[in-house]
N, C-alpha and C positions, 0 to 999 in steps of 0.2 A: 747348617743349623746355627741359628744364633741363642748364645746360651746365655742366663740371667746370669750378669752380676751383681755378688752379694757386696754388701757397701762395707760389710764387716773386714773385708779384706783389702779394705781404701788403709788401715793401719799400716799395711805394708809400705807404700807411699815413702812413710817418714822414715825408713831403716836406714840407719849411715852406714859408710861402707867400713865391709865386715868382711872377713875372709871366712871362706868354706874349707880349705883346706889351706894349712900354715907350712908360710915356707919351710922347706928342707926336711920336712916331717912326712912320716906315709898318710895317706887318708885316713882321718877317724873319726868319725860321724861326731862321739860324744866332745872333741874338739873341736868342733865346728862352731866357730861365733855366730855365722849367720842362725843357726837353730838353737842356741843357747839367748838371741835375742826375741827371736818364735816366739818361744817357752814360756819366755817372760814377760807377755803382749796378754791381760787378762781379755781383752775383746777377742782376741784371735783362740783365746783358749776355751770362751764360753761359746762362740761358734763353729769351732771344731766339737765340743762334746753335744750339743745340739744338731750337729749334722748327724752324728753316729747315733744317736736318740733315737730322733727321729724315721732315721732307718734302720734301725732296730737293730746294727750291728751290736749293741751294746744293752743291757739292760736288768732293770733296775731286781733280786732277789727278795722278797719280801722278808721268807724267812732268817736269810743269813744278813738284812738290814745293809745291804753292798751290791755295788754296779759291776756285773761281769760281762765279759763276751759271748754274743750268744750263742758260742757253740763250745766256748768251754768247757769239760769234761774234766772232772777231780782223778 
C-alpha cells in the first residue's frame, strides 16, 4: 500500500540533531529535545490538530466554547 505523504511533515527535514534521551539520565519523555523541538514547529502543530479534527478524535463543545476528546467523560 502506498500511502500519501503530507508535505506538512517536510518541516521535519530541517530538525538538528537533538537527543531523545540525555546521556546518563533515565528516559523521560518531557526531557526529550527531539519533542520539545515537535512542540515548537507551528506547521507540524496545525496539522496534527487538523488530522485529529478531522477524524473526529477531538472536537469542538459548542456549549462549554472548548475542544475535547471525543470520548471524554467528566
Amino acid at each position: 500500500m502506498n500511502r500519501k505523504h503530507s508535505h506538512n511533515l517536510d518541516t521535519a527535514r530541517m530538525m538538528p540533531p537533538l537527543r531523545h534521551k540525555l546521556d546518563g539520565q533515565p528516559f523521560d519523555l518531557g526531557a526529550s529535545q527531539v519533542l520539545k523541538w515537535i512542540a515548537a514547529q507551528p506547521q507540524l502543530q496545525a496539522w496534527l490538530f487538523e488530522r485529529l479534527r478531522n477524524r473526529k478524535l477531538i472536537v469542538f463543545d459548542s456549549a462549554a466554547q472548548k475542544w475535547r476528546g471525543k470520548d471524554w467523560k467528566p
